[in-house]
N, C-alpha and C positions, 0 to 999 in steps of 0.2 A: 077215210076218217083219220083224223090227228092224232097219234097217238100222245099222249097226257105222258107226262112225268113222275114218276111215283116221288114221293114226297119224304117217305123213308131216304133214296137214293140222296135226294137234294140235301138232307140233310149231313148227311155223310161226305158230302163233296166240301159243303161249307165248313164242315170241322177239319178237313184235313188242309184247306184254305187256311184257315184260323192259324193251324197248329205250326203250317210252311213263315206265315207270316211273322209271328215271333220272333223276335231276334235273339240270340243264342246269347245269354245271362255272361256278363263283362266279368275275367277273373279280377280278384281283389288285389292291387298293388300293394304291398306296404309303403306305410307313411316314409314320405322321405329324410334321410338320415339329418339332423342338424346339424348345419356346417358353426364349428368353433369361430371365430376372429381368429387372427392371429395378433398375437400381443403386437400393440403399438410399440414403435420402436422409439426407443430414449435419443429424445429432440436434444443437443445440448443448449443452453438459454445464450438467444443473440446477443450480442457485444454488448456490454451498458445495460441488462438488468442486472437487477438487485439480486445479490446473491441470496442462496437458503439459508437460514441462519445458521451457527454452528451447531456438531453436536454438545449437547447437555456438557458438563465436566466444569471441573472447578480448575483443574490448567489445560491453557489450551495450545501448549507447547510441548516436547521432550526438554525438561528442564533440567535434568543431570549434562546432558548433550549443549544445550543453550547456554549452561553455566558454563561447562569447559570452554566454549569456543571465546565468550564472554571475558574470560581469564585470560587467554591467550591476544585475543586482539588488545586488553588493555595493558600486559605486562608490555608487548609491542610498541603500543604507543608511547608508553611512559619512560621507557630505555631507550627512542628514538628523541625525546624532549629532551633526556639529560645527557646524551652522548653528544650528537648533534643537532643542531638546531637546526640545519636544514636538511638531515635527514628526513625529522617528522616531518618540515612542509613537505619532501617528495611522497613521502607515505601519503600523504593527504592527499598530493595531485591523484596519487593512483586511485584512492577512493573516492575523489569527486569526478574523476574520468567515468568509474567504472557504474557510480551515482548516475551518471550524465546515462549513459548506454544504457541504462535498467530504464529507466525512468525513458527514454525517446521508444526503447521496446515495446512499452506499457500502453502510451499513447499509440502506436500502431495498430492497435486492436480497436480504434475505431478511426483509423485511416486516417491519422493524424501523424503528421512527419516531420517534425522539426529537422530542420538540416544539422545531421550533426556533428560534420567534420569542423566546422567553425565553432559548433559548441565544446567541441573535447578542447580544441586551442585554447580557444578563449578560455577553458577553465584554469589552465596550466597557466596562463597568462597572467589570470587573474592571481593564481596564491602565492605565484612568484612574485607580482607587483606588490602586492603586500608586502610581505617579508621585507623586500629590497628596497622599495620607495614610501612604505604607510597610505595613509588613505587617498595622500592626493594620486598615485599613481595608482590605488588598487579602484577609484571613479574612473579614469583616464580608461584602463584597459576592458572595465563592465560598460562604456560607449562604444568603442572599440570593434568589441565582439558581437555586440547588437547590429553594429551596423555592417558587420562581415556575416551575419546570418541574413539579414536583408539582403545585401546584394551577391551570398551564396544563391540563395533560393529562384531571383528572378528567373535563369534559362531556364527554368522548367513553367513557367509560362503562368498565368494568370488564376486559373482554375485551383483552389484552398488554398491560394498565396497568405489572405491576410489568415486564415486557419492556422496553415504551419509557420508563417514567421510569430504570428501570437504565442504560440506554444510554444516554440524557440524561445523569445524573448524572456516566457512565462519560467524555463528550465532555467535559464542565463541564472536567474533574481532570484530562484528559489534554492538552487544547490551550488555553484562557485561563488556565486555573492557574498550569500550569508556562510557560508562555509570559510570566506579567507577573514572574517575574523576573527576565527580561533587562531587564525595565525598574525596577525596584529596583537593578538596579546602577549607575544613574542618577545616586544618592543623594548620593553622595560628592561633591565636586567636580573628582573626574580619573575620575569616571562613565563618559564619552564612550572612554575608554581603555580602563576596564577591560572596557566590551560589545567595546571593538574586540578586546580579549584575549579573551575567551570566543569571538566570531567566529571569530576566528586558529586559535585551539586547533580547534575542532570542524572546519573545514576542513582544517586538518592532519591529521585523522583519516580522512575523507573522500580526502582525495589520497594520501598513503600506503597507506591500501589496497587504492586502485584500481592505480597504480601498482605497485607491488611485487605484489602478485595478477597482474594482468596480464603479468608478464613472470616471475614464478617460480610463481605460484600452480600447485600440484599435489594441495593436500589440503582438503577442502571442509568447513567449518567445520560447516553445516548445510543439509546436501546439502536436504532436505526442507523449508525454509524461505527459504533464499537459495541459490541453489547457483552463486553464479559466487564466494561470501564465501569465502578459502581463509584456512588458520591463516598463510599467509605472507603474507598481506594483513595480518593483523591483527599479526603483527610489522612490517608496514611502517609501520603505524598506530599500535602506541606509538612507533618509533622517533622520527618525524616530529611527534605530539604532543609527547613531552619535548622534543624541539629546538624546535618554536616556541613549548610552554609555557615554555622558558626562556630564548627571544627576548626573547618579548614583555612580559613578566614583568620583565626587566632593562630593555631599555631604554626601555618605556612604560610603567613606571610605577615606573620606577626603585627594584628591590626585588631581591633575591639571587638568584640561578640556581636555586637548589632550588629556590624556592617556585615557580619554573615547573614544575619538572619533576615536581613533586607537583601541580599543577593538569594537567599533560599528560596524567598518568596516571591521576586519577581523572578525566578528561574521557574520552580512550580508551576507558575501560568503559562508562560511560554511553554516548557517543555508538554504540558497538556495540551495548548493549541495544535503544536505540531505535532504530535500523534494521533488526535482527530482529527488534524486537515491533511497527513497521507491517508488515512484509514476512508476519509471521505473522498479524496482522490481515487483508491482502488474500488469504491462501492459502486463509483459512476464507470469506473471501466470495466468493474465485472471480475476483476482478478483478487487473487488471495493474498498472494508476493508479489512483490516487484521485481524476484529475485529469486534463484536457488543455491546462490554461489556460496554461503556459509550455512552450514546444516544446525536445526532446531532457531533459527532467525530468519531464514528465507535470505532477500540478498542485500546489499550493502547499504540499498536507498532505506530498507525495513529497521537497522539500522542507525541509522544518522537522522530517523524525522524529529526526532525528537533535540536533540542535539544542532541542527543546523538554523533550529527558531532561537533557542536557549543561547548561540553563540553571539548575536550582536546584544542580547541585554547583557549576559554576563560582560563583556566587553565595556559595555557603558555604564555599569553599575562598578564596576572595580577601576573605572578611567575616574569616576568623579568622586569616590569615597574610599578607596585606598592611594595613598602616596605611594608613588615609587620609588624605591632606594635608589 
Protein backbone atom coordinates (compact mmCIF):
# COMPACT_ATOMS: atom_id res chain seq x y z
CA UNK A 1 0.00 0.00 0.00
CA UNK A 2 1.15 3.68 -0.81
CA UNK A 3 1.55 5.37 2.00
CA UNK A 4 -0.70 8.87 1.55
CA UNK A 5 0.85 12.17 2.74
CA UNK A 6 -0.84 13.80 5.57
CA UNK A 7 -1.99 17.12 4.45
CA UNK A 8 -1.20 18.80 7.85
CA UNK A 9 2.56 17.98 6.94
CA UNK A 10 2.11 19.43 3.32
CA UNK A 11 0.94 22.26 4.62
CA UNK A 12 3.80 23.18 6.79
CA UNK A 13 6.38 22.36 4.23
CA UNK A 14 4.58 25.01 1.79
CA UNK A 15 4.83 27.80 4.58
CA UNK A 16 8.31 27.34 5.39
CA UNK A 17 8.74 27.27 1.32
CA UNK A 18 6.87 30.64 1.29
CA UNK A 19 8.61 32.06 4.31
CA UNK A 20 12.65 30.85 2.72
CA UNK A 21 11.23 32.57 -0.47
CA UNK A 22 10.71 36.14 0.61
CA UNK A 23 13.35 38.21 -0.02
CA UNK A 24 14.79 40.00 3.19
CA UNK A 25 12.98 43.68 3.14
CA UNK A 26 15.81 46.45 1.29
CA UNK A 27 17.31 48.94 4.19
CA UNK A 28 16.10 52.48 3.46
CA UNK A 29 18.96 54.81 1.94
CA UNK A 30 18.60 58.39 2.63
CA UNK A 31 17.64 60.68 -0.05
CA UNK A 32 20.85 61.75 -1.66
CA UNK A 33 22.51 65.08 -0.53
CA UNK A 34 21.94 68.04 -3.12
CA UNK A 35 24.91 68.98 -4.90
CA UNK A 36 25.27 73.10 -4.79
CA UNK A 37 26.57 74.57 -8.43
CA UNK A 38 29.44 76.25 -7.98
CA UNK A 39 29.19 79.77 -8.71
CA UNK A 40 29.91 80.51 -12.38
CA UNK A 41 33.03 82.18 -12.72
CA UNK A 42 33.20 86.05 -13.96
CA UNK A 43 33.62 85.76 -17.82
CA UNK A 44 35.44 89.24 -18.60
CA UNK A 45 33.26 90.78 -21.76
CA UNK A 46 35.28 90.04 -25.36
CA UNK A 47 37.02 92.84 -26.96
CA UNK A 48 34.35 95.45 -28.61
CA UNK A 49 31.38 94.91 -26.39
CA UNK A 50 29.52 97.45 -25.14
CA UNK A 51 30.42 98.40 -21.84
CA UNK A 52 28.01 98.40 -18.41
CA UNK A 53 26.90 101.39 -18.04
CA UNK A 54 28.44 103.55 -15.26
CA UNK A 55 27.59 103.60 -11.73
CA UNK A 56 24.55 106.16 -10.90
CA UNK A 57 26.58 109.67 -9.53
CA UNK A 58 26.36 113.07 -10.69
CA UNK A 59 30.57 113.17 -11.16
CA UNK A 60 32.07 110.75 -12.64
CA UNK A 61 35.66 111.65 -11.92
CA UNK A 62 37.84 112.68 -8.68
CA UNK A 63 37.51 116.15 -9.52
CA UNK A 64 39.67 117.93 -6.78
CA UNK A 65 42.49 115.33 -8.33
CA UNK A 66 41.22 116.26 -12.10
CA UNK A 67 41.26 120.03 -11.25
CA UNK A 68 44.89 119.94 -9.77
CA UNK A 69 46.48 118.02 -12.59
CA UNK A 70 44.15 120.40 -14.87
CA UNK A 71 45.94 123.46 -13.40
CA UNK A 72 49.21 122.12 -13.71
CA UNK A 73 49.29 120.93 -17.35
CA UNK A 74 47.69 124.37 -18.39
CA UNK A 75 50.04 126.76 -16.17
CA UNK A 76 52.84 124.26 -18.36
CA UNK A 77 51.40 125.08 -21.42
CA UNK A 78 50.98 128.58 -21.16
CA UNK A 79 54.63 129.47 -19.64
CA UNK A 80 56.02 127.26 -22.58
CA UNK A 81 53.98 129.67 -25.24
CA UNK A 82 55.26 132.81 -23.64
CA UNK A 83 58.90 131.68 -22.94
CA UNK A 84 59.55 129.88 -25.87
CA UNK A 85 57.92 129.20 -28.82
CA UNK A 86 59.36 126.25 -29.52
CA UNK A 87 59.46 124.88 -26.37
CA UNK A 88 55.61 124.46 -26.46
CA UNK A 89 55.89 122.80 -30.08
CA UNK A 90 58.33 120.13 -28.18
CA UNK A 91 55.75 119.84 -25.28
CA UNK A 92 53.32 119.20 -27.96
CA UNK A 93 55.46 116.60 -29.96
CA UNK A 94 55.71 114.81 -26.61
CA UNK A 95 51.93 114.72 -26.16
CA UNK A 96 51.08 113.73 -29.64
CA UNK A 97 53.89 111.02 -29.51
CA UNK A 98 52.48 109.80 -26.42
CA UNK A 99 48.59 110.39 -28.08
CA UNK A 100 50.03 108.36 -30.81
CA UNK A 101 51.07 105.15 -28.31
CA UNK A 102 47.78 105.41 -26.16
CA UNK A 103 45.72 105.43 -29.08
CA UNK A 104 47.92 102.36 -31.28
CA UNK A 105 47.60 100.49 -27.47
CA UNK A 106 43.68 100.93 -27.75
CA UNK A 107 43.50 99.47 -31.15
CA UNK A 108 45.39 96.25 -30.13
CA UNK A 109 42.69 95.10 -28.18
CA UNK A 110 41.04 94.02 -31.23
CA UNK A 111 44.24 93.07 -33.14
CA UNK A 112 44.67 95.96 -34.85
CA UNK A 113 48.19 97.35 -35.38
CA UNK A 114 49.13 100.36 -36.82
CA UNK A 115 52.77 100.43 -37.34
CA UNK A 116 53.89 102.76 -35.08
CA UNK A 117 57.48 103.57 -35.48
CA UNK A 118 56.61 105.73 -38.58
CA UNK A 119 53.74 107.07 -36.78
CA UNK A 120 55.71 108.53 -33.70
CA UNK A 121 58.09 110.03 -36.68
CA UNK A 122 55.87 111.37 -38.63
CA UNK A 123 54.11 113.06 -35.73
CA UNK A 124 57.31 114.88 -34.80
CA UNK A 125 57.66 115.70 -38.26
CA UNK A 126 54.59 116.89 -38.76
CA UNK A 127 54.44 119.84 -35.77
CA UNK A 128 58.00 120.62 -36.59
CA UNK A 129 56.80 121.15 -40.25
CA UNK A 130 54.38 123.42 -39.10
CA UNK A 131 56.19 125.66 -37.01
CA UNK A 132 59.13 126.01 -39.51
CA UNK A 133 57.45 125.86 -42.98
CA UNK A 134 53.19 126.46 -42.42
CA UNK A 135 50.87 124.61 -44.14
CA UNK A 136 52.59 123.81 -47.22
CA UNK A 137 55.20 121.87 -45.50
CA UNK A 138 52.97 120.67 -42.58
CA UNK A 139 50.78 118.73 -46.31
CA UNK A 140 54.26 117.77 -47.43
CA UNK A 141 55.22 115.73 -44.19
CA UNK A 142 51.18 114.27 -43.29
CA UNK A 143 52.07 112.36 -47.26
CA UNK A 144 55.13 111.60 -46.07
CA UNK A 145 54.34 109.61 -43.13
CA UNK A 146 51.40 107.85 -44.85
CA UNK A 147 53.32 106.65 -47.17
CA UNK A 148 56.25 105.53 -44.67
CA UNK A 149 53.39 103.58 -42.79
CA UNK A 150 52.55 101.87 -45.99
CA UNK A 151 55.68 100.72 -46.90
CA UNK A 152 56.75 100.18 -43.01
CA UNK A 153 53.93 97.66 -42.84
CA UNK A 154 54.56 95.57 -46.12
CA UNK A 155 57.36 92.75 -44.64
CA UNK A 156 54.96 91.64 -42.53
CA UNK A 157 53.08 90.22 -45.26
CA UNK A 158 49.53 90.60 -46.69
CA UNK A 159 47.22 89.06 -44.04
CA UNK A 160 45.21 92.75 -41.98
CA UNK A 161 47.61 94.92 -44.22
CA UNK A 162 44.83 97.02 -45.51
CA UNK A 163 43.31 96.73 -41.60
CA UNK A 164 46.56 98.18 -40.08
CA UNK A 165 47.72 100.52 -42.62
CA UNK A 166 43.82 102.01 -42.50
CA UNK A 167 44.11 102.52 -38.83
CA UNK A 168 47.65 104.02 -39.26
CA UNK A 169 46.56 106.34 -41.74
CA UNK A 170 43.12 106.75 -39.54
CA UNK A 171 45.94 107.84 -36.15
CA UNK A 172 48.12 109.94 -38.79
CA UNK A 173 44.67 112.49 -39.56
CA UNK A 174 43.23 112.22 -36.28
CA UNK A 175 46.07 113.12 -33.75
CA UNK A 176 49.45 114.82 -35.52
CA UNK A 177 47.33 116.41 -38.16
CA UNK A 178 44.81 118.13 -36.54
CA UNK A 179 47.02 118.63 -33.54
CA UNK A 180 49.84 120.79 -35.48
CA UNK A 181 47.46 123.37 -35.97
CA UNK A 182 47.60 124.68 -32.67
CA UNK A 183 50.85 125.08 -33.60
CA UNK A 184 50.30 127.19 -36.87
CA UNK A 185 48.64 129.55 -34.82
CA UNK A 186 51.89 130.37 -33.90
CA UNK A 187 52.47 132.09 -37.09
CA UNK A 188 51.40 135.52 -36.34
CA UNK A 189 53.14 137.48 -33.85
CA UNK A 190 50.25 137.68 -31.11
CA UNK A 191 50.51 133.54 -31.90
CA UNK A 192 51.16 132.96 -28.12
CA UNK A 193 47.53 134.55 -27.58
CA UNK A 194 45.72 133.40 -30.05
CA UNK A 195 46.56 129.21 -28.79
CA UNK A 196 45.92 130.79 -25.40
CA UNK A 197 42.37 131.81 -27.00
CA UNK A 198 41.73 128.42 -28.65
CA UNK A 199 42.84 126.88 -25.09
CA UNK A 200 40.26 129.30 -23.33
CA UNK A 201 37.45 128.55 -25.70
CA UNK A 202 37.63 124.60 -25.64
CA UNK A 203 37.94 124.70 -21.90
CA UNK A 204 34.91 126.73 -21.67
CA UNK A 205 33.29 124.05 -23.31
CA UNK A 206 34.52 121.43 -21.17
CA UNK A 207 33.47 123.32 -17.84
CA UNK A 208 30.11 124.56 -18.90
CA UNK A 209 29.04 121.30 -19.49
CA UNK A 210 30.30 119.64 -16.66
CA UNK A 211 28.94 122.20 -14.68
CA UNK A 212 25.62 122.89 -15.78
CA UNK A 213 25.00 118.83 -16.47
CA UNK A 214 25.91 118.38 -13.23
CA UNK A 215 23.58 120.37 -11.50
CA UNK A 216 20.52 120.36 -14.08
CA UNK A 217 21.43 117.63 -16.47
CA UNK A 218 18.16 115.56 -16.80
CA UNK A 219 18.16 114.71 -20.71
CA UNK A 220 20.99 112.53 -22.01
CA UNK A 221 22.33 113.67 -25.20
CA UNK A 222 23.80 110.12 -26.29
CA UNK A 223 22.69 107.99 -23.75
CA UNK A 224 24.64 104.98 -25.85
CA UNK A 225 27.85 106.67 -26.22
CA UNK A 226 28.46 109.11 -23.27
CA UNK A 227 25.76 108.98 -21.01
CA UNK A 228 26.40 111.27 -18.08
CA UNK A 229 26.59 114.12 -21.71
CA UNK A 230 22.99 115.82 -21.14
CA UNK A 231 21.48 118.57 -23.79
CA UNK A 232 21.65 120.84 -20.64
CA UNK A 233 25.23 120.43 -20.38
CA UNK A 234 25.73 121.26 -23.87
CA UNK A 235 23.59 124.50 -23.42
CA UNK A 236 26.05 125.18 -20.62
CA UNK A 237 28.77 124.70 -23.07
CA UNK A 238 27.68 127.15 -25.71
CA UNK A 239 26.71 129.49 -23.03
CA UNK A 240 30.26 129.65 -21.44
CA UNK A 241 31.97 129.26 -24.92
CA UNK A 242 30.46 132.57 -26.31
CA UNK A 243 31.33 134.39 -23.07
CA UNK A 244 34.89 133.41 -23.15
CA UNK A 245 34.98 133.36 -26.97
CA UNK A 246 34.24 136.99 -26.51
CA UNK A 247 36.49 137.43 -23.38
CA UNK A 248 39.24 136.52 -24.94
CA UNK A 249 38.65 137.64 -28.37
CA UNK A 250 38.49 141.34 -27.00
CA UNK A 251 40.72 141.62 -24.60
CA UNK A 252 43.66 139.31 -25.95
CA UNK A 253 43.77 140.13 -28.85
CA UNK A 254 42.20 143.04 -29.05
CA UNK A 255 39.27 142.39 -31.77
CA UNK A 256 35.17 142.91 -31.52
CA UNK A 257 32.99 140.73 -29.22
CA UNK A 258 31.40 139.03 -32.13
CA UNK A 259 34.20 137.51 -33.41
CA UNK A 260 34.32 135.77 -30.15
CA UNK A 261 31.28 134.70 -29.94
CA UNK A 262 31.35 133.21 -33.49
CA UNK A 263 34.85 131.43 -32.53
CA UNK A 264 32.72 130.24 -29.05
CA UNK A 265 30.20 128.75 -31.23
CA UNK A 266 31.88 127.05 -33.74
CA UNK A 267 34.40 125.79 -31.03
CA UNK A 268 31.21 124.33 -28.97
CA UNK A 269 30.49 122.08 -31.84
CA UNK A 270 33.60 120.75 -32.56
CA UNK A 271 34.83 120.44 -29.16
CA UNK A 272 31.43 118.26 -28.55
CA UNK A 273 32.09 116.08 -31.75
CA UNK A 274 35.31 115.27 -30.56
CA UNK A 275 34.36 113.96 -27.19
CA UNK A 276 31.66 111.87 -28.57
CA UNK A 277 33.76 110.59 -31.36
CA UNK A 278 36.76 109.42 -28.73
CA UNK A 279 33.96 108.23 -26.29
CA UNK A 280 32.43 106.32 -29.44
CA UNK A 281 36.04 105.13 -30.26
CA UNK A 282 36.48 103.51 -26.71
CA UNK A 283 32.71 102.14 -26.76
CA UNK A 284 33.57 100.01 -29.90
CA UNK A 285 36.84 98.86 -28.21
CA UNK A 286 35.51 98.12 -24.90
CA UNK A 287 37.89 100.19 -22.82
CA UNK A 288 37.20 103.12 -20.25
CA UNK A 289 40.74 105.18 -20.87
CA UNK A 290 42.97 105.37 -23.45
CA UNK A 291 45.34 105.98 -20.80
CA UNK A 292 46.39 106.05 -17.19
CA UNK A 293 49.29 108.33 -17.31
CA UNK A 294 47.50 111.55 -15.74
CA UNK A 295 45.44 110.66 -12.57
CA UNK A 296 41.56 111.61 -12.38
CA UNK A 297 41.81 112.00 -16.57
CA UNK A 298 43.00 108.75 -17.53
CA UNK A 299 45.68 109.34 -20.32
CA UNK A 300 46.75 112.07 -22.54
CA UNK A 301 44.50 110.95 -25.82
CA UNK A 302 41.33 111.46 -22.78
CA UNK A 303 42.69 114.67 -22.90
CA UNK A 304 43.18 116.33 -26.22
CA UNK A 305 39.66 114.67 -27.97
CA UNK A 306 38.24 117.50 -27.47
CA UNK A 307 40.86 119.97 -28.28
CA UNK A 308 42.51 118.14 -31.31
CA UNK A 309 38.84 118.65 -33.39
CA UNK A 310 38.47 122.37 -31.90
CA UNK A 311 42.09 123.13 -33.19
CA UNK A 312 41.75 123.45 -37.16
CA UNK A 313 38.28 125.61 -36.58
CA UNK A 314 39.75 127.71 -34.18
CA UNK A 315 42.63 128.05 -36.63
CA UNK A 316 40.30 128.93 -39.37
CA UNK A 317 37.97 131.11 -37.55
CA UNK A 318 40.68 133.58 -36.20
CA UNK A 319 42.82 133.16 -39.80
CA UNK A 320 39.65 134.75 -41.55
CA UNK A 321 38.25 137.24 -38.82
CA UNK A 322 40.95 138.37 -36.70
CA UNK A 323 43.80 140.62 -38.36
CA UNK A 324 47.14 140.02 -37.41
CA UNK A 325 49.30 142.60 -36.04
Amino acid sequence: MSKERSPRGSRRRDRTRAVREIPPPVPEMPPPAREIPPPAPEVPPPPGAPLAPPPPGRAGRNLPLAIGVGIILLAVTLASLFIVKAVFVGLAAVAVVIAVWELANALAVRDIRPPIVPLAVGSVAMLVSAYAGGTETLVAALALTVLAALVWRLPEGPEAYLRDTTAGVFTIVYVPFLASFAVLMLEPADGPWRVTTFVIVTMCSDIGGYLVGVIFGRHPMAPSISPKKSWEGFVGSVLFCAAGGAAAVHYLLEDAYWKGVVLGLAAVVSATVGDLSESMIKRDLGIKDMGTLLPGHGGIMDRLDSLLLTAPVAWAVLTLLVEAP
